[in-house]
C-alpha positions as CSV (number, residue, x, y, z in Angstrom):
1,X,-178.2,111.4,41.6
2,X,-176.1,112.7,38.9
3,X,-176.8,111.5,35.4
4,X,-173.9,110.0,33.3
5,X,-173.8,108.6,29.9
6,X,-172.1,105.3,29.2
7,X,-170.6,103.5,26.3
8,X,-171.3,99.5,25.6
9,X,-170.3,96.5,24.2
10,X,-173.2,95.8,22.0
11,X,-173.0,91.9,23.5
12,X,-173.3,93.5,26.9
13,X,-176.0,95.9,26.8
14,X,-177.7,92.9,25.4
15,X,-177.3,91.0,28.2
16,X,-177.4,93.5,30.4
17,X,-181.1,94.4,28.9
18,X,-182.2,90.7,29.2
19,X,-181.2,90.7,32.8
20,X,-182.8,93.9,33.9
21,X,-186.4,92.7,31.9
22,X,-186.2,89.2,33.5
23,X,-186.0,90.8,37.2
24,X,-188.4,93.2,36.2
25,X,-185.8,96.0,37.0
26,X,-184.0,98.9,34.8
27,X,-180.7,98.4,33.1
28,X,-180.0,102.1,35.3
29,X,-180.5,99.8,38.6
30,X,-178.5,97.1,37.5
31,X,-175.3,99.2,36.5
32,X,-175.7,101.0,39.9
33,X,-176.0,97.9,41.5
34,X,-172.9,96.7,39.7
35,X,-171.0,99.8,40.1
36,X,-171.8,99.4,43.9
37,X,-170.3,95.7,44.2
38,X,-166.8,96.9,42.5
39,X,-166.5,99.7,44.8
40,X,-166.8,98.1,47.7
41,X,-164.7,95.2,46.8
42,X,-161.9,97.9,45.5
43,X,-162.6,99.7,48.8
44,X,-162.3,96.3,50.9
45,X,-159.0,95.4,49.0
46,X,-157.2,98.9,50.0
47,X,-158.3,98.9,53.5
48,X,-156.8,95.2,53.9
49,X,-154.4,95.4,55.9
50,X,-153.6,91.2,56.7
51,X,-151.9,91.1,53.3
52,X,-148.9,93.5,54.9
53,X,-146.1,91.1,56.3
54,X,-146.2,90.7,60.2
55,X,-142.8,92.0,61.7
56,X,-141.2,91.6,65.2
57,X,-140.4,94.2,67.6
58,X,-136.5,94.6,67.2
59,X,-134.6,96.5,69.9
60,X,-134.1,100.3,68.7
61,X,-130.1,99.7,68.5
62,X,-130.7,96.9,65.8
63,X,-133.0,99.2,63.7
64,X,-129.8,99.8,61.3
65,X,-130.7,96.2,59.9
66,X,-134.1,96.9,58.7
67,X,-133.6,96.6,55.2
68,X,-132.5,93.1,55.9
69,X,-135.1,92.1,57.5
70,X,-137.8,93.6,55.3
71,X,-135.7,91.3,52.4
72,X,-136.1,88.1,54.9
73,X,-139.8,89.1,55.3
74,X,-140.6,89.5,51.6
75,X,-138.0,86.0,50.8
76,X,-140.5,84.3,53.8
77,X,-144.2,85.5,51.5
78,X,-144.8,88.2,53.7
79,X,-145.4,90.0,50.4
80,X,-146.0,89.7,47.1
């Protein structure tokens, strides 16, 4: 592990305190834990890849009209 030095809200480290000494853990264990949650959810929400529109196969001559239908897609919620 590689040690690092954080900076708290003094209402936080409180809590944050009272948590770790009520599971009987350290406040180290808790921020890692913490730290571990966001990443994955970060890491979950890039790799998601059901949020991108769903587009139809279009003959290669009609490919000149892409732009329009990316616009129909987005005006349809195929993105936000």
């Amino acid at each position: 592990m590689i040690r690092t030095q954080i900076q708290l809200p003094e209402e936080d480290y409180e809590r944050l305190r009272n948590v770790a000494s009520r599971q009987g853990r350290s406040m180290a264990d808790c921020i890692r834990e913490g730290i571990d949650l966001f990443l994955r959810r970060t890491e979950s929400e890039t790799n998601d890849f059901s949020r991108l529109p769903a587009f139809h196969a279009r003959p290669p001559e009609d490919l000149k009209d892409h732009d329009r239908w990316w616009a129909e897609a987005v005006a349809e919620g195929g993105e936000s």
